[in-house]
Rosetta silent file (secondary structure, phi, psi, omega in degrees, C-alpha in Angstrom):
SEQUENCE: XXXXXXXXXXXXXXXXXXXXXXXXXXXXXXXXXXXXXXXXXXXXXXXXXXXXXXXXXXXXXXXXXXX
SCORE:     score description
SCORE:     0.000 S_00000001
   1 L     0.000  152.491 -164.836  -21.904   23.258    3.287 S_00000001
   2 L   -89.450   20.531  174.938  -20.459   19.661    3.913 S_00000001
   3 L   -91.012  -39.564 -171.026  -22.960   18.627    0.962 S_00000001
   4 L   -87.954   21.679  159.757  -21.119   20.203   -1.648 S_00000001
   5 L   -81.727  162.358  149.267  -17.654   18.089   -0.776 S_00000001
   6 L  -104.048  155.356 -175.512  -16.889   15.001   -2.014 S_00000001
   7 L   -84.766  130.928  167.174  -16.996   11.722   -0.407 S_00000001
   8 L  -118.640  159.309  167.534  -13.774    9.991    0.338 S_00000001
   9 L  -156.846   18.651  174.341  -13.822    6.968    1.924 S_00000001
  10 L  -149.158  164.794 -178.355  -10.427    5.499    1.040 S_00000001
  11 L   -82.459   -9.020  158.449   -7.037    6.805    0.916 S_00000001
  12 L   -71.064  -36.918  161.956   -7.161    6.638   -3.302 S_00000001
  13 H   -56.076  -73.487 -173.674  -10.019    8.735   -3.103 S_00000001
  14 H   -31.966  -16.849 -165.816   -8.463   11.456   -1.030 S_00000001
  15 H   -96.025  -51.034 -156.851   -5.694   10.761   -3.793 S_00000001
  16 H   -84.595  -65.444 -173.375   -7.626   10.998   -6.867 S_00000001
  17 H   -42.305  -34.603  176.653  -10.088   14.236   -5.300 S_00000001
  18 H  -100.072  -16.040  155.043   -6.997   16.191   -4.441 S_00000001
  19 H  -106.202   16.815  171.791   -5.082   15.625   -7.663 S_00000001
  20 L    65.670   -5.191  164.273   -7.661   15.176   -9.960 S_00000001
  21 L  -124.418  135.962 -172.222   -6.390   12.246  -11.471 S_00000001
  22 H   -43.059  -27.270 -171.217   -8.041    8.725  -11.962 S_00000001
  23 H  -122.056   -6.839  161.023   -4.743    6.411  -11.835 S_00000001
  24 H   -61.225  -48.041 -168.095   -3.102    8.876   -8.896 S_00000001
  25 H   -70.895  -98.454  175.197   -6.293    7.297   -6.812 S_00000001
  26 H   -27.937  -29.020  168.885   -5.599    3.608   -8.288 S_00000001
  27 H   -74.196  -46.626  166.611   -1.947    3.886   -7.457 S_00000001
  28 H   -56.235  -38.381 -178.881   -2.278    4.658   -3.959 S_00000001
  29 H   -84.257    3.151  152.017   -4.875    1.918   -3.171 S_00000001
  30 H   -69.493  -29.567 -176.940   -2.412   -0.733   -5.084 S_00000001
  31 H   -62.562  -89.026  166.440    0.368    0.781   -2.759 S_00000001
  32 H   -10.507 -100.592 -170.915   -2.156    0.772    0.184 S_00000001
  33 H   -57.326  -18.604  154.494   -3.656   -2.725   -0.034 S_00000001
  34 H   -50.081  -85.790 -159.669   -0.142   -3.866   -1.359 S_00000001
  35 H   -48.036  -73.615  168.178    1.452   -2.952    1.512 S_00000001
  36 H   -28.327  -63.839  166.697   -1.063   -4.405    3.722 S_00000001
  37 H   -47.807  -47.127 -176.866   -1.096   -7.856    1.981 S_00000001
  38 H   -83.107  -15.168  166.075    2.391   -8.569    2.218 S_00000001
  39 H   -83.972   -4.893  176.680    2.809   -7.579    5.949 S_00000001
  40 H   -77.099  -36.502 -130.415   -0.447  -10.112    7.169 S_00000001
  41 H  -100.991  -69.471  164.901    1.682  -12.404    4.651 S_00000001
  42 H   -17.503  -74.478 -166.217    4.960  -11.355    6.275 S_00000001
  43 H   -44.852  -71.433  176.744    2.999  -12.204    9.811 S_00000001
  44 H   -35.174  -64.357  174.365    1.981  -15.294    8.687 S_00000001
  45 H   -56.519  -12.349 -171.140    5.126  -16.780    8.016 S_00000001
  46 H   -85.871  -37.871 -168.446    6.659  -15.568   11.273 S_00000001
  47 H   -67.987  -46.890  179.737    3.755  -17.255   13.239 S_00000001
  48 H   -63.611  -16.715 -177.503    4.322  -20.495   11.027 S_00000001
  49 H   -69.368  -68.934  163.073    7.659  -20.241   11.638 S_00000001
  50 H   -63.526  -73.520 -162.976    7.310  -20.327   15.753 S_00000001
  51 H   -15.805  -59.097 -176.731    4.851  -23.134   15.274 S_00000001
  52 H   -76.605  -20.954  164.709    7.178  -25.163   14.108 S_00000001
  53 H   -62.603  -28.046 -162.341    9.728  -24.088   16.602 S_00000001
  54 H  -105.066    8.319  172.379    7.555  -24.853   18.907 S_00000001
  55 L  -118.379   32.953 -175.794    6.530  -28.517   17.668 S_00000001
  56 L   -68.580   27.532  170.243    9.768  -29.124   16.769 S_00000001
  57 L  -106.442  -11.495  179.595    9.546  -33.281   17.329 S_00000001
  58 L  -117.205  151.340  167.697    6.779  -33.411   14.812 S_00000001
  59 L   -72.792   84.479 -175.598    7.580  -33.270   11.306 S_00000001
  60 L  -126.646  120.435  157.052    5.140  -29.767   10.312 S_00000001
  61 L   -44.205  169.666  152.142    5.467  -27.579    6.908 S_00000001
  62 H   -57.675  -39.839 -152.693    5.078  -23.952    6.853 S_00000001
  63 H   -71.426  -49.712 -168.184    1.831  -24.594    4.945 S_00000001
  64 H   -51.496  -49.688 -172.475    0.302  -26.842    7.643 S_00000001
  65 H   -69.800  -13.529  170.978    1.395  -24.306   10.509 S_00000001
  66 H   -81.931  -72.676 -145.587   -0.268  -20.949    8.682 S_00000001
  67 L   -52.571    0.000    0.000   -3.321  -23.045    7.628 S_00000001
């Protein structure tokens, strides 16, 4: 019966529930949510990047053009 599973609901569960261990589960969701922060991060600078390409007659940071 689908009572007597366990609930995942992240890929560190599914990590920890199928190998039974506590820092297998914590390693994937730093890997996971790692990965994921630095490519919106990644994004960001590319977008901040064209900004300023595309205001290139104004003087604009990187910082100004993410924020």
């Amino acid at each position: 019966a689908a009572g007597d599973l366990p609930r995942v609901d992240s890929m560190g569960e599914v990590a920890r529930t199928s190998l039974g261990m506590h820092r297998a589960g914590s390693a994937v969701n730093v890997g996971v949510y790692g990965y994921t922060f630095l490519g919106q991060a990644s994004y960001l600078l590319v977008l901040g990047t064209s900004l300023q390409q595309v205001f290139f007659s104004e003087r604009l940071c990187l910082y100004v053009a993410v924020a």
